[in-house]
C-alpha positions in Angstrom: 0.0 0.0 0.0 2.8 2.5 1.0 4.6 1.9 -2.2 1.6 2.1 -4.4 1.2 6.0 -2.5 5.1 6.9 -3.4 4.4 5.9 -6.7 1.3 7.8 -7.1 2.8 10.8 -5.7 6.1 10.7 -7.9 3.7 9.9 -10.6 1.6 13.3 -9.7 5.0 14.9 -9.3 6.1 14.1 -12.4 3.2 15.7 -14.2 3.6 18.6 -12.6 6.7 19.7 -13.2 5.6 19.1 -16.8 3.1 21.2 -16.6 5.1 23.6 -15.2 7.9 23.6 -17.3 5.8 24.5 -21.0 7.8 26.3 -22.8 6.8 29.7 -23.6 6.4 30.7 -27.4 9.7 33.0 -28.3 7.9 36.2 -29.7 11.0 38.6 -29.7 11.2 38.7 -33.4 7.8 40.2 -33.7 8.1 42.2 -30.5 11.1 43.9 -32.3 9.0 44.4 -35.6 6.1 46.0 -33.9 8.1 48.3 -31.6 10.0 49.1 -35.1 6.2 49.8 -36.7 5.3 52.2 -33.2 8.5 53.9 -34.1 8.1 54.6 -37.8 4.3 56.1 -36.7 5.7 58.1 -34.1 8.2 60.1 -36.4 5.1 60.7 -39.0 3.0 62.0 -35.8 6.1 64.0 -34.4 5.5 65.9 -37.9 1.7 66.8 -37.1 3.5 68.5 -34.6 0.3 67.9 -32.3 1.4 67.2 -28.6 -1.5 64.8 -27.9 -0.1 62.5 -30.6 3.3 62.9 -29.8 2.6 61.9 -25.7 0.4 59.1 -26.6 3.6 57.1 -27.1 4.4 57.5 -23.6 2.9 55.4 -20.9 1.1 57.3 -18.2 4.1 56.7 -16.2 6.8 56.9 -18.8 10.3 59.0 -18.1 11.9 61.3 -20.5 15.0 62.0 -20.1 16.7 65.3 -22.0 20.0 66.9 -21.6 20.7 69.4 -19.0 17.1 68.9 -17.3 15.8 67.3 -14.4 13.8 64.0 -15.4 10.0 64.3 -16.7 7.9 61.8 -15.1 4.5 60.9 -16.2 2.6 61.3 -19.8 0.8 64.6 -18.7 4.0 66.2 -17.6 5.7 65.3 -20.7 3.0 66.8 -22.8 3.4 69.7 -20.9 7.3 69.6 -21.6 6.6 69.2 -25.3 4.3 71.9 -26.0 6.3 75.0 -26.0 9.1 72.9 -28.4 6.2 71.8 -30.6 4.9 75.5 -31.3 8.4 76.8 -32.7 7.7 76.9 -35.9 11.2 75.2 -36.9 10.8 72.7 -34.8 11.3 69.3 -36.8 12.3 65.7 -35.0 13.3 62.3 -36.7 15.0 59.3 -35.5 15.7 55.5 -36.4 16.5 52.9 -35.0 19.8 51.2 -35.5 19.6 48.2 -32.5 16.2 46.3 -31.4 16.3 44.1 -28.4 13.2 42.2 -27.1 12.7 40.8 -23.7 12.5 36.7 -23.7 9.6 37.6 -21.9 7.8 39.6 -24.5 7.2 42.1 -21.7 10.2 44.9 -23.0 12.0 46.4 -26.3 14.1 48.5 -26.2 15.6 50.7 -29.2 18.9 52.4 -29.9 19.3 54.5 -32.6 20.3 58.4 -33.7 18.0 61.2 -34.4 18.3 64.6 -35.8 16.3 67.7 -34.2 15.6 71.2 -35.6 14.7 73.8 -33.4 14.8 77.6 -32.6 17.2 78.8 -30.1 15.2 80.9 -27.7 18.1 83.8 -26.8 17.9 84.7 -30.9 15.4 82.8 -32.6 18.1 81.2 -35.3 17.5 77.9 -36.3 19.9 75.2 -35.0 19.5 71.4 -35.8 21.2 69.1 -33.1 22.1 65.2 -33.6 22.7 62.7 -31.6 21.4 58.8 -30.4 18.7 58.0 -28.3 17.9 55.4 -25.8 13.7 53.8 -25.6 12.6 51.3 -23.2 9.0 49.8 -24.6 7.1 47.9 -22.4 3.5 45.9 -23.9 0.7 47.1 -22.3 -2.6 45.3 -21.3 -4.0 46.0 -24.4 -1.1 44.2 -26.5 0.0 47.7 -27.4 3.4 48.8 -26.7 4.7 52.6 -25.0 7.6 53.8 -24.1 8.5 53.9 -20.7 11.5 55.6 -20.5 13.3 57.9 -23.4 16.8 59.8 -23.3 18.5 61.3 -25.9 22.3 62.3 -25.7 23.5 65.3 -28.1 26.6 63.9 -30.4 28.1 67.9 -29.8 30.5 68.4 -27.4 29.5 70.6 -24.2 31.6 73.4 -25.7 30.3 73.5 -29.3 26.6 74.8 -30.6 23.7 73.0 -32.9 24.5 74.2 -36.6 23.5 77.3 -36.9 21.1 78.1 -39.9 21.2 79.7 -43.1 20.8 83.3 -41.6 23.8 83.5 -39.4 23.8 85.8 -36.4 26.1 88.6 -37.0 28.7 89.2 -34.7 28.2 92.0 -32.1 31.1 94.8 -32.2 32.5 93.0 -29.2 33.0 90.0 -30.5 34.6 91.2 -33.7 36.9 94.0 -31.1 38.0 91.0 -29.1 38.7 88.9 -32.6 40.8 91.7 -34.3 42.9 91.8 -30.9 43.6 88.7 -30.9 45.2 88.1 -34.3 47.1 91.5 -33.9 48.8 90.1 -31.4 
């Protein structure tokens, strides 16, 4: 009787663990082509250059991260943040991808890629276009769709030099050219 119990329960065992131990259908390739596909609709919506469409890529509590700022957290605050950039009228974003990763778990992408931004300076109003690579984190919502959570971008310039300037230069003050002529006559 006792040996028919040990076998029943290793028996039971056994089938659990198999249970247990399904495997778990490997979905990063697609993970990475629909994260690609968010991507590619973002960049056309960035162009609408309407701040509704441009948060709805965040989750409500997603993370941007820009340079020289303190981190934005949540989707409203980053709408907030984007508004002002979105009414320059220069203002102009794209970006690609250049590395996908997905999660085993099919729970996370994330993207690394470069992007290239146009934008008015605010002390003169010239145009200056700034690249550099970015950093997303995606993670797949309830609803099978998939926002970002977290989002940095890191200028390629160097912390001395400027964006390009435009094709209407800002003329140098008298200063400027005083303190230029000085130094060459030297």
């Amino acid at each position: 009787m006792l040996r028919r119990r040990s076998l029943f329960a290793c028996l039971g065992l056994l089938a659990l663990t198999g249970a247990c131990t399904s495997t778990v259908p490997d979905t990063r390739e697609a993970d990475v082509k629909a994260v690609k596909n968010v991507e590619a609709a973002w960049v056309k919506d960035i162009a609408t250059k309407d701040v509704d469409k441009f948060a709805s890529y965040y989750s409500d509590d997603a993370s941007l991260l820009m340079p020289n700022t303190p981190t934005i957290s949540g989707r409203e605050n980053i709408k907030a943040a984007l508004k002002p950039l979105l009414a320059d009228p220069n203002f102009a974003l794209t970006f690609q991808a250049t590395r996908a990763e997905a999660s085993k778990g099919g729970d996370f992408v994330y993207t690394v890629g470069t992007y290239s931004m146009t934008m008015s300076r605010p002390a003169d109003k010239t145009v200056a276009t700034d690249q550099g690579k970015y950093l997303t984190v995606f993670q797949k919502q309830s609803d099978g769709s998939w926002k970002a959570v977290a989002d940095m971008i890191n200028s390629n310039m160097s912390a001395r030099s400027e964006p390009a300037r435009s094709k209407h230069p800002q003329h140098k003050s008298h200063r400027t050219a005083r303190t230029h002529k000085h130094a060459h006559s030297r």
